[in-house]
C-alpha positions as YAML, in Angstrom:
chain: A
units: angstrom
residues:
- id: 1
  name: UNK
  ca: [168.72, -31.10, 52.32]
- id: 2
  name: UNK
  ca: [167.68, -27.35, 53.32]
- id: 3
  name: UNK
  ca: [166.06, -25.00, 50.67]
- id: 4
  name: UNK
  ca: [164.31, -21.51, 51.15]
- id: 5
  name: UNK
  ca: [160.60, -21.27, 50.13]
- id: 6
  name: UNK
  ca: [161.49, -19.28, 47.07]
- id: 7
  name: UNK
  ca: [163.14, -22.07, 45.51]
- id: 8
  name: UNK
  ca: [159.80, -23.70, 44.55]
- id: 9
  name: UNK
  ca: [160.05, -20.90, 41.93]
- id: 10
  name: UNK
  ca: [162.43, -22.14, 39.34]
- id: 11
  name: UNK
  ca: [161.37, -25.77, 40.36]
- id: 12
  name: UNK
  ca: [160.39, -27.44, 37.07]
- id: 13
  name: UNK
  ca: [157.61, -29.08, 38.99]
- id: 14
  name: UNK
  ca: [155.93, -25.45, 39.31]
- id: 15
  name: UNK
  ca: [155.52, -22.49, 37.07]
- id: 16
  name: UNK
  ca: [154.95, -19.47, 38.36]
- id: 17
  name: UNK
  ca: [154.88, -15.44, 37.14]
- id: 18
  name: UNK
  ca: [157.96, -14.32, 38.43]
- id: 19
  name: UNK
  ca: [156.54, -10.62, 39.57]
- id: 20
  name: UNK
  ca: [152.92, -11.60, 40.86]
- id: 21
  name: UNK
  ca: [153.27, -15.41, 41.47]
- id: 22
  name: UNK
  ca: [150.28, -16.14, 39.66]
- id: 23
  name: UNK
  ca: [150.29, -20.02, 38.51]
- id: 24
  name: UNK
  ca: [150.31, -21.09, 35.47]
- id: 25
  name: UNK
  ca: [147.33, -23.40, 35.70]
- id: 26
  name: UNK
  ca: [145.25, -19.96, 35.58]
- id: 27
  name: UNK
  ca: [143.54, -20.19, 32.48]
- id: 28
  name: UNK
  ca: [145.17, -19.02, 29.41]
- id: 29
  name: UNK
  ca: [147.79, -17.67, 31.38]
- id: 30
  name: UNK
  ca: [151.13, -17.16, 29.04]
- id: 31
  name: UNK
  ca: [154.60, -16.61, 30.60]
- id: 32
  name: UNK
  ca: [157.83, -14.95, 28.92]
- id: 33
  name: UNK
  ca: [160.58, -15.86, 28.56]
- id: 34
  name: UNK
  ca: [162.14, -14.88, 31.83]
- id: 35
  name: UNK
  ca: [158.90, -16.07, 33.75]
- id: 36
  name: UNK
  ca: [156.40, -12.62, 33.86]
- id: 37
  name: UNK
  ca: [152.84, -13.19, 32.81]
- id: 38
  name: UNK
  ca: [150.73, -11.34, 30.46]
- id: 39
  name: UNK
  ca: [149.24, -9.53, 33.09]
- id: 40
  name: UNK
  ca: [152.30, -8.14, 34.51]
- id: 41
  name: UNK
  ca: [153.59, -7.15, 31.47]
- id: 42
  name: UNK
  ca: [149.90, -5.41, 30.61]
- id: 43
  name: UNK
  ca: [150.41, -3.25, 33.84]
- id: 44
  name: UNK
  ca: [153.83, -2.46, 32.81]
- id: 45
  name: UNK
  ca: [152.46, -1.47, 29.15]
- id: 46
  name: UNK
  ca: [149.56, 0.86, 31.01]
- id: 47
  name: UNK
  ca: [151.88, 2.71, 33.07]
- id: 48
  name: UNK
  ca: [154.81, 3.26, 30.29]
- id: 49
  name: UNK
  ca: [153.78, 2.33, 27.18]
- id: 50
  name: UNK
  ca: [149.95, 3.76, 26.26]
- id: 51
  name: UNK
  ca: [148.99, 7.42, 25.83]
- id: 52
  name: UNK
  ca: [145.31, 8.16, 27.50]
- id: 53
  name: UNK
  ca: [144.39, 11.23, 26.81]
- id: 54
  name: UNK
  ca: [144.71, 9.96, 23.16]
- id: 55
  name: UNK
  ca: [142.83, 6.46, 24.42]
- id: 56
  name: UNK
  ca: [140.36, 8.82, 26.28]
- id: 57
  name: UNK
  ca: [139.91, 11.18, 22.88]
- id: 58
  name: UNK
  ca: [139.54, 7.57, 20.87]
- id: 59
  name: UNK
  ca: [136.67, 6.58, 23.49]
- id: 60
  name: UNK
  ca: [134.48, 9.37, 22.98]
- id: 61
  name: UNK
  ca: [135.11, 9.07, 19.46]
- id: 62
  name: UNK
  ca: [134.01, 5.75, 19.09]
- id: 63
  name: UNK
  ca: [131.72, 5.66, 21.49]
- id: 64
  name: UNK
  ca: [129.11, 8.82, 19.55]
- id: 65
  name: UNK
  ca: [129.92, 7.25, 16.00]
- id: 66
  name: UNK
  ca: [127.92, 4.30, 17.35]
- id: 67
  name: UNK
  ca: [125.20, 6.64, 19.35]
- id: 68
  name: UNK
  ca: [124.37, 9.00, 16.01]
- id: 69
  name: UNK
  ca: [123.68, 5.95, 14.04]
- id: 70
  name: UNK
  ca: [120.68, 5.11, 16.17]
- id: 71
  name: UNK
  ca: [118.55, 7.88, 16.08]
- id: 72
  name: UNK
  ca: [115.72, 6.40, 17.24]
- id: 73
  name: UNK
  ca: [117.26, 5.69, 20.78]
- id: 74
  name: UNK
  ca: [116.01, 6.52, 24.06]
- id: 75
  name: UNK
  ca: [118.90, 6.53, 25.89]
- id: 76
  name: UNK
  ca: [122.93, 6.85, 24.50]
- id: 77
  name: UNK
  ca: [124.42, 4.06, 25.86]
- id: 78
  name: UNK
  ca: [123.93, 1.43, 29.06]
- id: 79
  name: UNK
  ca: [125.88, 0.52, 31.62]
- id: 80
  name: UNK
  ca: [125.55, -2.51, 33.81]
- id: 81
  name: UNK
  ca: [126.00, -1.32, 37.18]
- id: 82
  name: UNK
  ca: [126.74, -3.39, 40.71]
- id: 83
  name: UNK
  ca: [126.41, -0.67, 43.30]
- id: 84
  name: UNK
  ca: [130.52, -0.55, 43.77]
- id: 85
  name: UNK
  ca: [133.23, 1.32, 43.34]
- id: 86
  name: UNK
  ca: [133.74, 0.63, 39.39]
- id: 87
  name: UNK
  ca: [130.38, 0.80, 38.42]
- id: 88
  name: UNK
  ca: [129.97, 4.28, 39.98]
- id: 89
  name: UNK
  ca: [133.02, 5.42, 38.07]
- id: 90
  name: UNK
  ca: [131.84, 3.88, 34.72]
- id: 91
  name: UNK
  ca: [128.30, 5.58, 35.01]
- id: 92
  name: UNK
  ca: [130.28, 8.93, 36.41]
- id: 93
  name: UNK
  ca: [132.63, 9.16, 33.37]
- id: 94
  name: UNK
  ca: [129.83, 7.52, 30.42]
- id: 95
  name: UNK
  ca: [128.06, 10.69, 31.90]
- id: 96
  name: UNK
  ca: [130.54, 13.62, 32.88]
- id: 97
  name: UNK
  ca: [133.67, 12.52, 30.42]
- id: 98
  name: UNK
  ca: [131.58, 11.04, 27.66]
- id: 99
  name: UNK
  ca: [128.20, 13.04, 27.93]
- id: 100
  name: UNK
  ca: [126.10, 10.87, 27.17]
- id: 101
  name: UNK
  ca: [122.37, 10.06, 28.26]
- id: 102
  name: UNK
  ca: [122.98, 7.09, 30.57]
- id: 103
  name: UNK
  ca: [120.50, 4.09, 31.48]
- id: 104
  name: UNK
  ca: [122.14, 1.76, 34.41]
- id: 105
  name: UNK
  ca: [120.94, -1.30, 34.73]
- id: 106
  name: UNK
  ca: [121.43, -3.59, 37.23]
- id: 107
  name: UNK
  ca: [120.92, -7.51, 38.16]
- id: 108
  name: UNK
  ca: [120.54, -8.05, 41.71]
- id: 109
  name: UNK
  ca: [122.37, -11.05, 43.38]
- id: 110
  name: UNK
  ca: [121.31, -13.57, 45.68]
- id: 111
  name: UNK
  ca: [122.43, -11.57, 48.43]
- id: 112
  name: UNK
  ca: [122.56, -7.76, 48.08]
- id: 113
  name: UNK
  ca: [123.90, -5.87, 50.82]
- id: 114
  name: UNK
  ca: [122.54, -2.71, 52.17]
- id: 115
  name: UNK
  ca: [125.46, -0.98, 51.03]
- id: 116
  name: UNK
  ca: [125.40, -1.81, 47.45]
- id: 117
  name: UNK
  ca: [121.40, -0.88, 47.33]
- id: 118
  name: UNK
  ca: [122.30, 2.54, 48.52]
- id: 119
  name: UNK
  ca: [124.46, 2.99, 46.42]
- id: 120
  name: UNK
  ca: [122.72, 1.97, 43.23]
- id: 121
  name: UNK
  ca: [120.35, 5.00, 44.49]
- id: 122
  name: UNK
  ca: [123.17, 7.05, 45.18]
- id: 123
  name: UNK
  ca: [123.88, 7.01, 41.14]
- id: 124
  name: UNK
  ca: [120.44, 8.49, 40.56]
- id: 125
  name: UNK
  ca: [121.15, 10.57, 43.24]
- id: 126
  name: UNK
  ca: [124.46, 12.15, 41.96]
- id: 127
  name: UNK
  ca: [124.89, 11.76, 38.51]
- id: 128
  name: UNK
  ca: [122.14, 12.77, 36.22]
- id: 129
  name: UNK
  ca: [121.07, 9.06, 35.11]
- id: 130
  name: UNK
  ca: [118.52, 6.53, 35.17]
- id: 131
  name: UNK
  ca: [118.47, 3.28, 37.18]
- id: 132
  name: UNK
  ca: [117.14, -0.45, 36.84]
- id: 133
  name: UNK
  ca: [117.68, -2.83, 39.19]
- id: 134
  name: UNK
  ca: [116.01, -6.47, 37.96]
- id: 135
  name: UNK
  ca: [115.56, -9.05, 41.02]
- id: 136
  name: UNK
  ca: [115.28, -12.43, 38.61]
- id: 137
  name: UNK
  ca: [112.93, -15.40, 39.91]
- id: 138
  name: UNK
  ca: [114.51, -16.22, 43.47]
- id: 139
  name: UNK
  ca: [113.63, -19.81, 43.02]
- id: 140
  name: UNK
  ca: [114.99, -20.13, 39.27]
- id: 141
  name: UNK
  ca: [118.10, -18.53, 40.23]
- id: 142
  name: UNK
  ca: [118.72, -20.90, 43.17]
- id: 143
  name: UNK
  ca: [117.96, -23.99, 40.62]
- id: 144
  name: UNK
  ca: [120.15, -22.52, 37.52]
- id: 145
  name: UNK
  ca: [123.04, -22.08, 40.21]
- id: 146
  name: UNK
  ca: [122.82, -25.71, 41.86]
- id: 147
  name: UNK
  ca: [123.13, -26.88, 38.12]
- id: 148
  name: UNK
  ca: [125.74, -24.83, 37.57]
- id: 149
  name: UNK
  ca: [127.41, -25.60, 40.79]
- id: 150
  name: UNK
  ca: [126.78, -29.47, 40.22]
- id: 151
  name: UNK
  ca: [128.11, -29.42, 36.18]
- id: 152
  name: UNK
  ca: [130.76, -27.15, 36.26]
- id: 153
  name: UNK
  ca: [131.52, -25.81, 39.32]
- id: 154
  name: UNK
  ca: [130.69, -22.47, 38.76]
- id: 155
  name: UNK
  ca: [127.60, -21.74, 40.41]
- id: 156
  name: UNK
  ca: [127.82, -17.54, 38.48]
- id: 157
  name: UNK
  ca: [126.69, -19.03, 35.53]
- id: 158
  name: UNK
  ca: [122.77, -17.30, 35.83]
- id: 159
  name: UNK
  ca: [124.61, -13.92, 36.80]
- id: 160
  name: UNK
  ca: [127.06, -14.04, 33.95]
- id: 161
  name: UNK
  ca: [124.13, -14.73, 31.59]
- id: 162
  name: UNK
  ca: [121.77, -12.14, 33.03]
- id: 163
  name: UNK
  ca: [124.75, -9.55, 33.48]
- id: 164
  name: UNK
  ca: [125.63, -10.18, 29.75]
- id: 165
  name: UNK
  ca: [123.00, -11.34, 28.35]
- id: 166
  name: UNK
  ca: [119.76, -9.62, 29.82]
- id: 167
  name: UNK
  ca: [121.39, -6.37, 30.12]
- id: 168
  name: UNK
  ca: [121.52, -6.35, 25.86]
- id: 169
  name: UNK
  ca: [118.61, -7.48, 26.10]
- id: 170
  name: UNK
  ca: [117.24, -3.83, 28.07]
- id: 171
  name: UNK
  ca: [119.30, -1.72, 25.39]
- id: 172
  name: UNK
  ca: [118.08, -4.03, 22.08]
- id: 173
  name: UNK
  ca: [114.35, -3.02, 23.33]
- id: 174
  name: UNK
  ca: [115.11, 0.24, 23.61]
- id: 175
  name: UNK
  ca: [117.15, 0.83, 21.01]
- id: 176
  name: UNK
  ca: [120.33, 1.88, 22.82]
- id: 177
  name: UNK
  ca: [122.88, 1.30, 20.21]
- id: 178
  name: UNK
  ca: [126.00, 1.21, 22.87]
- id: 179
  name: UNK
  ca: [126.96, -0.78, 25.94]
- id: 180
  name: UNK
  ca: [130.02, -0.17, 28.32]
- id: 181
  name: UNK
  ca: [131.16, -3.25, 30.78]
- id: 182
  name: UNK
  ca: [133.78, -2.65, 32.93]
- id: 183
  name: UNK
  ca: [137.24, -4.12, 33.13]
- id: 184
  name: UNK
  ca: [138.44, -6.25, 29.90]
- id: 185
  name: UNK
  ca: [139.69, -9.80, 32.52]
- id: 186
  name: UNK
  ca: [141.70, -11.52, 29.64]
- id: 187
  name: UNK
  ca: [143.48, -8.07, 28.70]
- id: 188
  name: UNK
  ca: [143.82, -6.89, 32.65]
- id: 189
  name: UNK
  ca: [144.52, -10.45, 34.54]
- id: 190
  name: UNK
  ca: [146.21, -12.33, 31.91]
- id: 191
  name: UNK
  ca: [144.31, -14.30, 29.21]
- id: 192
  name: UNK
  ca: [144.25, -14.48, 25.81]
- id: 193
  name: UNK
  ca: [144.41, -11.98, 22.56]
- id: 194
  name: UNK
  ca: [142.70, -14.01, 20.38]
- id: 195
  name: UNK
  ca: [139.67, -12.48, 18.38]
- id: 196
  name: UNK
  ca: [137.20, -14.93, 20.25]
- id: 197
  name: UNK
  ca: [138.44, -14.08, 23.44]
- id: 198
  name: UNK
  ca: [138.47, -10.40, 23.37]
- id: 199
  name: UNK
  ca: [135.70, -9.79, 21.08]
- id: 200
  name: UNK
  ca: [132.35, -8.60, 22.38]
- id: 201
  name: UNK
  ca: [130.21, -10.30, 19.96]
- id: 202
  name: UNK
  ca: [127.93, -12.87, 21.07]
- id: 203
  name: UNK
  ca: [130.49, -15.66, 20.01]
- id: 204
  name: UNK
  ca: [132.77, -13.82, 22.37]
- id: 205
  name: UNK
  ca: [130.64, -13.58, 24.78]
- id: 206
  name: UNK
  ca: [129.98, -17.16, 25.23]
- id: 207
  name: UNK
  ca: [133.54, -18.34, 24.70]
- id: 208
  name: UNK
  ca: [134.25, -15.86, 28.10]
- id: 209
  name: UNK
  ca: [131.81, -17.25, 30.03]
- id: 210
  name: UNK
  ca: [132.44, -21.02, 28.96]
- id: 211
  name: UNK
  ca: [136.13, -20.43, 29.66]
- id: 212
  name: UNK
  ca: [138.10, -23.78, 30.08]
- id: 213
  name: UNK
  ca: [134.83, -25.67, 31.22]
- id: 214
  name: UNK
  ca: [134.20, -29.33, 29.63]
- id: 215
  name: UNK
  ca: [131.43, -30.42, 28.19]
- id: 216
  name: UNK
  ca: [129.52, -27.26, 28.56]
- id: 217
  name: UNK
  ca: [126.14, -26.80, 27.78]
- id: 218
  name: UNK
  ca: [124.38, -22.62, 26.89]
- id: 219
  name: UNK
  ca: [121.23, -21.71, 27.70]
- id: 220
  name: UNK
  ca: [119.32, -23.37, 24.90]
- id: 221
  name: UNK
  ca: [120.70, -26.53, 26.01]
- id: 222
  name: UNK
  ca: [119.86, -26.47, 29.24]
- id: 223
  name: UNK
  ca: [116.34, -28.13, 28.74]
- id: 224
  name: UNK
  ca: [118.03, -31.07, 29.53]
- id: 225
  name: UNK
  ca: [118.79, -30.38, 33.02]
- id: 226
  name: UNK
  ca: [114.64, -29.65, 33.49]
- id: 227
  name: UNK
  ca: [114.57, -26.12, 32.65]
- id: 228
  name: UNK
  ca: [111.44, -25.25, 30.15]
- id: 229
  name: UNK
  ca: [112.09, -22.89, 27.29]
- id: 230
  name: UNK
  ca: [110.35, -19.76, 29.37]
- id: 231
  name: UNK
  ca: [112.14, -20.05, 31.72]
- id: 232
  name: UNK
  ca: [115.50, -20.05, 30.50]
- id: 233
  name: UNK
  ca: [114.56, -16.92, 27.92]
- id: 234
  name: UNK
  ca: [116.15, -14.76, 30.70]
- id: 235
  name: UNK
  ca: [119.32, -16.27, 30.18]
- id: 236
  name: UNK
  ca: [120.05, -16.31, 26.27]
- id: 237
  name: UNK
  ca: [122.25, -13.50, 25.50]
- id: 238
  name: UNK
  ca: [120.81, -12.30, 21.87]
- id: 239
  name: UNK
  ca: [122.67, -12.71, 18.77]
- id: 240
  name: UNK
  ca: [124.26, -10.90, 16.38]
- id: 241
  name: UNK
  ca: [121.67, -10.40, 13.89]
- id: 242
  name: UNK
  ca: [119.14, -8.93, 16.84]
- id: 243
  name: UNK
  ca: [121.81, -6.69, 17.79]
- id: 244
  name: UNK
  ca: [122.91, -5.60, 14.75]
- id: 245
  name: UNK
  ca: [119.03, -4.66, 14.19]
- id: 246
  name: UNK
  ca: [119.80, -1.53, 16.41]
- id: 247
  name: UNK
  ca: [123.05, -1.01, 15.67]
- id: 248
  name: UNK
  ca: [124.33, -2.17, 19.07]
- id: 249
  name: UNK
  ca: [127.88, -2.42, 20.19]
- id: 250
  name: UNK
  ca: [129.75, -3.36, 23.60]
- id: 251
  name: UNK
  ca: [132.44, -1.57, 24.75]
- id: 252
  name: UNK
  ca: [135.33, -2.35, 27.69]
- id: 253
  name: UNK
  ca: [136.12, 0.45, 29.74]
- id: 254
  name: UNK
  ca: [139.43, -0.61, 30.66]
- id: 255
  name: UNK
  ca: [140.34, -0.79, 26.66]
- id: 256
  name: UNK
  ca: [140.26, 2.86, 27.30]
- id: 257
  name: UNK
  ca: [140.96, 3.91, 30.14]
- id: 258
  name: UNK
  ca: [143.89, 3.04, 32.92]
- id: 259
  name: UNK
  ca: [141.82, 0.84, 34.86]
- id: 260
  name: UNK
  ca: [142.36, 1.31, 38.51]
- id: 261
  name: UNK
  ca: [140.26, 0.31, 41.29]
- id: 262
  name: UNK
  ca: [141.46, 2.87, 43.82]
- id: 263
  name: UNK
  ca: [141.08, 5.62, 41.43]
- id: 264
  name: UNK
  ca: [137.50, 4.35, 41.11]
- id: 265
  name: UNK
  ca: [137.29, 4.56, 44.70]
- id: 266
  name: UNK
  ca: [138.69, 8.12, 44.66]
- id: 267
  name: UNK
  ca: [135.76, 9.37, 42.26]
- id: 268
  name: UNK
  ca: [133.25, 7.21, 44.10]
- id: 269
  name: UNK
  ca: [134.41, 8.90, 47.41]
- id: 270
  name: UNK
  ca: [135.32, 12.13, 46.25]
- id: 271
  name: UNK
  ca: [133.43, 13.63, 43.24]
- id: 272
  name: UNK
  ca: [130.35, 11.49, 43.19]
- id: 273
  name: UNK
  ca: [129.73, 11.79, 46.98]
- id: 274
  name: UNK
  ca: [127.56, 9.42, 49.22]
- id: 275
  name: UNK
  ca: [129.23, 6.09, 48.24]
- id: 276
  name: UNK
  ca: [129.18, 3.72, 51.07]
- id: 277
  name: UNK
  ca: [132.02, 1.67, 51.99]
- id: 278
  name: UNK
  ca: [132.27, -2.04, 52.95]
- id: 279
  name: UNK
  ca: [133.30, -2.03, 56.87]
- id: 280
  name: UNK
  ca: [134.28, -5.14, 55.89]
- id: 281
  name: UNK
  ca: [136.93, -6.79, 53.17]
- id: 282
  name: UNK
  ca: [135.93, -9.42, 50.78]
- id: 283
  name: UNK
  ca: [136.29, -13.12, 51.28]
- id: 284
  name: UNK
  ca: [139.95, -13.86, 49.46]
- id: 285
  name: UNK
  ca: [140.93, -10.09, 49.01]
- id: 286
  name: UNK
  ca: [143.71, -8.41, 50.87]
- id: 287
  name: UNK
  ca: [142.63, -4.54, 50.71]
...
């Protein structure tokens, strides 16, 4: 018996988005009726169905009713940074678009490429903003990523935690009362719309980063696996109550703005200046 390749399709053995082929055993993943996940149908709501200018208007709106009620901040708002192409356009428009005071902070990887350093200087360069770039205990890292790795396969678990957690940590102490992250992944790539998924609060938080793990284990628990209380401080994100203390809240860019990587490039390239390029794609990626 002959069959094309597209067949596997409407096979009831598979389940695939019908537009992007995505598989349904992403997590969270939720297909229509005639087979188009919610992330195809978010791009399709970006491009025909939201105003931004009004979105953009609404940002900077929200955005300063949270700065003025902190009037004891140093800076107006942070923004974790990486050294790419999004980052660079997050800390371009929290300071051009938004005009606010801007403290970047970023947590180094393993790994960091000469690239991504210069352009983490490039941003102070550039733009008129400040820049932080933590390198986290070498040897802790490895050991919290083997764990990781060897429980639940995920060996980003110390960068998630730093990235989300030690970042607030940086604007609690300083008494920044707003944070803006980047791209929204359960609104953009298909996930949920529940409260505890697309919340920001610290219950939020740790449902993203837990995902569709089993048996998983936070910071506080991770005594267990031979960490001591010190050193796993770094990786407790802070709670509600400490960032309510300062009036803190986290903001997604991409709840605002039409989030497009090579219009991040463009600004990166084009109006920032002096962002570096990878002469080299991505393991996985296609562009």
């Amino acid at each position: 018996m002959s069959y094309h390749p597209t067949d596997l399709f409407n096979h009831p053995a598979f389940c695939y988005c019908s537009k992007c082929a995505t598989p349904i055993t992403r997590p969270r993943l939720r297909l229509s009726a005639e087979q188009v996940c919610n992330g195809c149908a978010r791009s399709t709501e970006k491009e025909e169905e939201i105003d931004w200018e009004a979105k953009a208007a609404q940002f900077k709106a929200d955005v300063w009713a949270q700065i003025e009620k902190q009037p004891d901040r140093e800076y107006d708002v942070v923004v974790p940074v990486s050294g790419g192409k999004d980052s660079t356009f997050q800390t371009w428009y929290a300071a051009e678009k938004l005009g606010c005071r801007v403290l970047c902070v970023n947590i180094q990887p393993f790994l960091p490429t000469e690239g991504g350093l210069d352009n983490l200087r490039n941003l102070a360069e550039r733009l008129p903003v400040d820049v932080v770039s933590i390198i986290p205990n070498q040897e802790l890292y490895a050991r919290v990523s083997r764990m990781g790795l060897e429980k639940y396969g995920d060996p980003y678990l110390p960068w998630f935690y730093t990235v989300w957690g030690y970042t607030t940590r940086i604007a609690i102490e300083k008494k920044i009362p707003v944070m803006l992250f980047g791209e929204n992944g359960e609104t953009e790539y298909a996930g949920s719309d529940e409260p505890e998924w697309t919340e920001l609060d610290h219950k939020g938080v740790e449902t993203r980063i837990q995902s569709d793990k089993r048996d998983f284990k936070r910071p506080e628990e991770w005594t267990e696996f031979g960490f001591t209380e010190q050193e796993l401080k770094m990786f407790i994100q802070p709670t509600d109550t400490e960032m309510d203390a300062v009036g803190l809240k986290r903001f997604f860019f991409s709840d605002y703005t039409p989030w497009n990587n090579n219009y991040h490039l463009h600004v990166a390239l084009n109006i920032v200046g002096g962002f570096k390029t990878s002469q080299h794609r991505s393991a996985g990626t296609y562009t």
